[in-house]
C-alpha positions in Angstrom: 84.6 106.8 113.9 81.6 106.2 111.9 80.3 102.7 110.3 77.1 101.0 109.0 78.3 97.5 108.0 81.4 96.2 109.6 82.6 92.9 109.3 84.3 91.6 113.0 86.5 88.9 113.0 87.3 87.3 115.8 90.5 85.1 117.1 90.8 81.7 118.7 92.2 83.2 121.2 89.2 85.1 122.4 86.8 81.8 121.2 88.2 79.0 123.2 91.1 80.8 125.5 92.2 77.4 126.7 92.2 75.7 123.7 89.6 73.1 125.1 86.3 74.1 124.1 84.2 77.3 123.6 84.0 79.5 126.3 81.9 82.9 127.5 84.8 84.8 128.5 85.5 87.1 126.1 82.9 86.7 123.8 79.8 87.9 126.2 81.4 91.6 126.0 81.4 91.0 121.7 78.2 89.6 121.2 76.8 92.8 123.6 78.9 94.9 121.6 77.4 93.6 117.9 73.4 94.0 119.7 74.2 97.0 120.2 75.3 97.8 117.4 72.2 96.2 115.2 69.9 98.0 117.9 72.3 101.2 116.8 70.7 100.4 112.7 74.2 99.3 112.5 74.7 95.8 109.6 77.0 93.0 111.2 78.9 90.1 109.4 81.1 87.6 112.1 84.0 86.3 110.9 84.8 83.5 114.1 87.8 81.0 114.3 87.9 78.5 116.6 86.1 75.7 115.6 89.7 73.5 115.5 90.1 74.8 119.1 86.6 73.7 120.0 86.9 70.5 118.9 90.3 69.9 119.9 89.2 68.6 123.1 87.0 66.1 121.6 89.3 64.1 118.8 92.1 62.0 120.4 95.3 63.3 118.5 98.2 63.1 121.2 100.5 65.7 119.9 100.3 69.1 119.7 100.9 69.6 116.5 97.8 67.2 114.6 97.8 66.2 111.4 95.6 67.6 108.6 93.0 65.3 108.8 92.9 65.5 112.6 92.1 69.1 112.0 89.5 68.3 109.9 87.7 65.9 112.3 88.3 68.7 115.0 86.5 71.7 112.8 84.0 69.2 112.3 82.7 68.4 115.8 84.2 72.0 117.1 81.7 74.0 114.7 79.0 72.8 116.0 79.8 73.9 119.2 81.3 77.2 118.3 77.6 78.3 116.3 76.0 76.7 119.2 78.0 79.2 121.7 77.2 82.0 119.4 73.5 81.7 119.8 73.1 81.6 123.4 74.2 85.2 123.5 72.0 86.7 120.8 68.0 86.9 120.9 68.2 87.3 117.2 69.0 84.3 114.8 72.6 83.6 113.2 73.9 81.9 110.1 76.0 80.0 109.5 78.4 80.1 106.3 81.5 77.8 106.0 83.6 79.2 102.6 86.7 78.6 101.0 89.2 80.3 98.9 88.0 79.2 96.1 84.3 79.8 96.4 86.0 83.9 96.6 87.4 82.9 93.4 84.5 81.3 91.5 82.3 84.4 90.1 79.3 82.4 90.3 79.9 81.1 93.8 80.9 84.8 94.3 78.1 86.3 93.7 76.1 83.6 95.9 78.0 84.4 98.6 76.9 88.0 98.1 73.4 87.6 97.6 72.6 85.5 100.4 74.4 87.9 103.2 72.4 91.2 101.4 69.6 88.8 102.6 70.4 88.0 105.6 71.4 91.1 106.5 68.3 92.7 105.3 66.3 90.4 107.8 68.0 91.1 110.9 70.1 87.8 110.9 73.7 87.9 112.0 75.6 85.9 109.8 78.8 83.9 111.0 81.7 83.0 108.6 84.3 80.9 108.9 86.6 79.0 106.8 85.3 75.4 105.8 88.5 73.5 107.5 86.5 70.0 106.7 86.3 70.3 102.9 89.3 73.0 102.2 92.7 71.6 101.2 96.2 73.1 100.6 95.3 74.7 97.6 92.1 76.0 98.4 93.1 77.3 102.3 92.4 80.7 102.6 95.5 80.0 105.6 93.9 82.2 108.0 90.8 83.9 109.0 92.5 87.7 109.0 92.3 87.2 105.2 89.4 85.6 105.1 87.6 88.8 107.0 89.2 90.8 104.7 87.7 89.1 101.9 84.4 88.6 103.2 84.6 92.8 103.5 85.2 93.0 100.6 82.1 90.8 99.3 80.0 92.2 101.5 80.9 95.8 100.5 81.3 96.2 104.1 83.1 100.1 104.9 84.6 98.7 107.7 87.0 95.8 109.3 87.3 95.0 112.9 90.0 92.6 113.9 89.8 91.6 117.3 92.5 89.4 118.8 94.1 89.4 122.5 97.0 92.4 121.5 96.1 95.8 121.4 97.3 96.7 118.0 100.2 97.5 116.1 103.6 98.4 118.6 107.0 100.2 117.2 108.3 97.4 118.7 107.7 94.0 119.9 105.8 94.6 123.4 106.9 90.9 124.6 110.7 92.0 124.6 110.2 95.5 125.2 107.5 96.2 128.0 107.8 100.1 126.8 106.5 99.3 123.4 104.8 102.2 121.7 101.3 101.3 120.3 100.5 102.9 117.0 97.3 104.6 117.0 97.1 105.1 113.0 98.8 103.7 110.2 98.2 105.7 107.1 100.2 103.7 104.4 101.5 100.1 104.6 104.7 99.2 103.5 107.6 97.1 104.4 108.5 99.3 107.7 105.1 98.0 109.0 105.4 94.7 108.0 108.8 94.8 109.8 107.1 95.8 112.8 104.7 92.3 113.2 106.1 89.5 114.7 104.8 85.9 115.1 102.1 84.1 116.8 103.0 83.0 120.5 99.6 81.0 120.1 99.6 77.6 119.4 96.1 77.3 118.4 96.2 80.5 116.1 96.8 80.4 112.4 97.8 83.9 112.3 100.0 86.6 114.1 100.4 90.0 113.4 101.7 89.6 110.0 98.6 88.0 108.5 96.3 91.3 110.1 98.5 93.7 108.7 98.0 91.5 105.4 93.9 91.8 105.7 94.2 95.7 106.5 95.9 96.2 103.3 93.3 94.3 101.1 90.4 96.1 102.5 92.0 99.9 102.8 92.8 99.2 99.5 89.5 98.9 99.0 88.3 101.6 100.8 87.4 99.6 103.8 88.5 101.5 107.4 90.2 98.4 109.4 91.6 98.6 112.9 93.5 95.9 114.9 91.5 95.8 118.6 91.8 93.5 122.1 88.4 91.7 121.9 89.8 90.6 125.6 89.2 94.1 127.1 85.8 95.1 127.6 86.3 98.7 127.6 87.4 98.6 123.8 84.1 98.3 123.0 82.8 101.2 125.2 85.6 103.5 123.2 84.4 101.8 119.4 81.0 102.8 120.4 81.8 106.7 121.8 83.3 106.7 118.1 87.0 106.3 119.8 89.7 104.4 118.3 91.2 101.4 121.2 93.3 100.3 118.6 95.5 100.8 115.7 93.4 102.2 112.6 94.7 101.7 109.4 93.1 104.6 107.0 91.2 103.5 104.0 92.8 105.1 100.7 89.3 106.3 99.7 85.5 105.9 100.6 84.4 102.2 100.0 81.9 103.4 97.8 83.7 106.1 95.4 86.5 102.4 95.3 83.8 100.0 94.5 82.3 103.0 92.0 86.2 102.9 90.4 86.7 99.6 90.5 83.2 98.7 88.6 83.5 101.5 85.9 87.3 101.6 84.8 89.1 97.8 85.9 86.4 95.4 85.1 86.0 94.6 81.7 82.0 94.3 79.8 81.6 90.9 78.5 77.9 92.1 76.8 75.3 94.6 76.9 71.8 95.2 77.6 69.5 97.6 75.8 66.3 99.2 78.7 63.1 100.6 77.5 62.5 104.0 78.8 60.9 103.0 81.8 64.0 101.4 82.9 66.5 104.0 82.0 64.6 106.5 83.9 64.1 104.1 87.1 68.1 103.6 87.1 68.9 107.4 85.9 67.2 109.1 88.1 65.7 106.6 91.0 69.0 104.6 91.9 67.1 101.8 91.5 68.1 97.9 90.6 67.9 96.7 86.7 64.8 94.9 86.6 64.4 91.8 83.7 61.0 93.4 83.1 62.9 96.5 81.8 65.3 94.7 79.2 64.6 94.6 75.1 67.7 93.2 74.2 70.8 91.3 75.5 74.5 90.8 73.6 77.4 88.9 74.4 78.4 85.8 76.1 78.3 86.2 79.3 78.5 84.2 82.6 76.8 85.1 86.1 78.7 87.6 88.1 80.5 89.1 84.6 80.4 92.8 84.0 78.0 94.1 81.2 77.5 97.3 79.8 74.2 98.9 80.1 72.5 100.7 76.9 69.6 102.7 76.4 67.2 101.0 73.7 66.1 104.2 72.1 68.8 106.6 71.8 71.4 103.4 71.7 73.9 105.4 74.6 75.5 103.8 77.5 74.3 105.0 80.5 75.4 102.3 83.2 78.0 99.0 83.8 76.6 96.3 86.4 77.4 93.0 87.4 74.8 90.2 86.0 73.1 88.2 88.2 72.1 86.0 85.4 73.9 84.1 82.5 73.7 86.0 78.7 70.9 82.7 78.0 68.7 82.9 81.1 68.9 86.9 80.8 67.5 86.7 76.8 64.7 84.2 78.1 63.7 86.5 81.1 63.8 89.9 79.5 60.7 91.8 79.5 59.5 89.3 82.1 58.0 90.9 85.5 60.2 89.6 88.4 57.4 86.8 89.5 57.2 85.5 86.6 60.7 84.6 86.1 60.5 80.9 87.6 58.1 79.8 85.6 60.5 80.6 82.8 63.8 79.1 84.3 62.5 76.7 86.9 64.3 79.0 89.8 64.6 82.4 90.6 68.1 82.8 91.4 67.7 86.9 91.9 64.5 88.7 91.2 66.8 91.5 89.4 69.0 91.1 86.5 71.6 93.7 88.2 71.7 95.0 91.8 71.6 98.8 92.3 75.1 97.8 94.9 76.7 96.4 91.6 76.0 99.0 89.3 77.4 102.5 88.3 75.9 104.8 86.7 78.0 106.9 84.2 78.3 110.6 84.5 77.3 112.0 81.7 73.7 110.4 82.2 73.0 112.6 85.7 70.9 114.8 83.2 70.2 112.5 81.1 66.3 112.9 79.5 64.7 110.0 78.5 62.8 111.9 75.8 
């Protein structure tokens, strides 16, 4: 088992095991497991429920089923002591960033979301996501943070998932009637015989059982993410991910997360506009992988929003060489191009991204891998 950035989500279950605050038990083995990791050169993005159950304790409710609201007021109070018991086990800093369905959906919000974990990541920080029960409602719910880690994978161009709840993965049948249970060590297609397989939640404070994991593995091996299903509960799981064993149930990714994201970029998502480079920008992307710089852009075309696709021309010899995602609208781009990177807040009054396309969020096109400038 190999990885470089892996998102880990982790359960309620394994957060607050009683359901009455935060607690060290399980989690001490995790965060040793994600420093080592990061001390590995390994990139790590938390996914952590359990800021209902943290708060639950706090917010008179007297039933065990609280309303809404109630809820609310719990993930309130409950996240600040759920970040707060996060930080006491790492000497490095964490983040903090509460998300909802719909900021997933929003490209603009999308793409804000991505930038600001490249960032993180890039400086060592170990950002911590979780769902922002205060604010989300009905419609925007993501309903469960096995999803939501799936998502954020996805985002974050992560090549792997780890879901780590108190069951050990994926049985032929349910373990809780039959103590013989087979666990499944790989899953290499989901379909409805899986599904069939995943039972619900014995765990009041969860908002997922096996169902909604098996759901998050198919988004993100769709995707070319490798997910497994782990026990966060027993330490030696993390002694076996680290020995590159699997503990778990792995369900194989359908291809590399790059060559997906590579697919995905060039043949589903459609251009909105173009750009036209100098030569100085066509060879920097051509033949140095780099990012798409505002400094290196004659012309822009289209209307186009932040976070839409555009195709990428060469000025002189007017031939496509690349598609991206824009960091920048098609008006803010026109006003910044030819502009050197520093220079672009003195333009716009911000610098939301100090490049008009990420190298992550770009493909180059094949026919350009001898392409000559000349």
């Amino acid at each position: 088992m190999k990885f470089n950035r892996v998102v880990i989500k982790v359960g309620s279950a394994l957060v607050s095991p009683d359901a009455q605050g935060c607690s060290g038990k399980y989690i001490l083995a995790i965060a040793r497991f994600i420093t080592q990791c990061q001390q590995a050169g390994k990139e790590v993005i938390l996914v952590s429920s359990g800021s209902v159950a943290a708060g639950r304790g706090l917010i008179a409710h007297g039933s065990p089923n609280p309303s809404i609201p109630t809820k609310q007021a719990m993930a309130a109070v409950g996240q600040m002591k759920m970040m707060a018991n996060w930080q006491r086990f790492f000497d490095v800093p964490c983040s903090q960033l509460l998300i909802t369905h719909g900021d997933l959906k929003d490209r603009q919000r999308y793409i804000s979301i991505k930038n600001t974990l490249r960032i993180l990541l890039a400086n060592g920080v170990i950002p911590i996501v979780n769902e922002n029960d205060t604010v989300a409602t009905d419609e925007l719910k993501v309903g469960d943070n096995d999803n939501l880690a799936a998502l954020v994978a996805l985002v974050s161009e992560a090549d792997s998932l780890f879901i780590l709840s108190d069951v050990d993965g994926v049985f032929e049948e349910d373990p809780r009637l039959n103590p013989h249970a087979k666990l499944i060590p790989t899953i290499a297609k989901i379909d409805q015989s899986i599904y069939a397989m995943a039972g619900a939640t014995n765990n009041h404070i969860a908002t997922g059982g096996m169902k909604t994991k098996i759901q998050a593995a198919e988004k993100a091996v769709e995707n070319g993410i490798e997910t497994y299903i782990l026990n966060g509960s027993r330490g030696e799981v993390f002694e076996k991910l680290l020995h590159g064993e699997n503990p778990g149930t792995h369900f194989v990714a359908q291809q590399g997360a790059v060559r997906a994201r590579k697919h995905w970029l060039k043949h589903t998502l459609k251009s909105n506009g173009k750009v036209l480079l100098d030569a100085g920008a066509v060879n920097a992307l051509t033949k140095k992988g780099a990012s798409l710089l505002p400094s290196g852009i004659i012309e822009v075309h289209g209307d186009f929003t932040a976070g839409d696709c555009i195709d990428i021309y060469d000025g002189k010899h007017e031939q496509p060489i690349a598609k991206g995602i824009s960091q920048y609208n098609c008006r803010d781009l026109a006003r910044i191009q030819g502009t050197k990177s520093d220079g672009i807040t003195a333009l716009l009054g911000c610098c939301p991204s100090k490049v008009a396309i990420h190298r992550d969020d770009m493909v180059v096109l094949a026919n350009t891998k001898n392409y000559s400038t000349e």
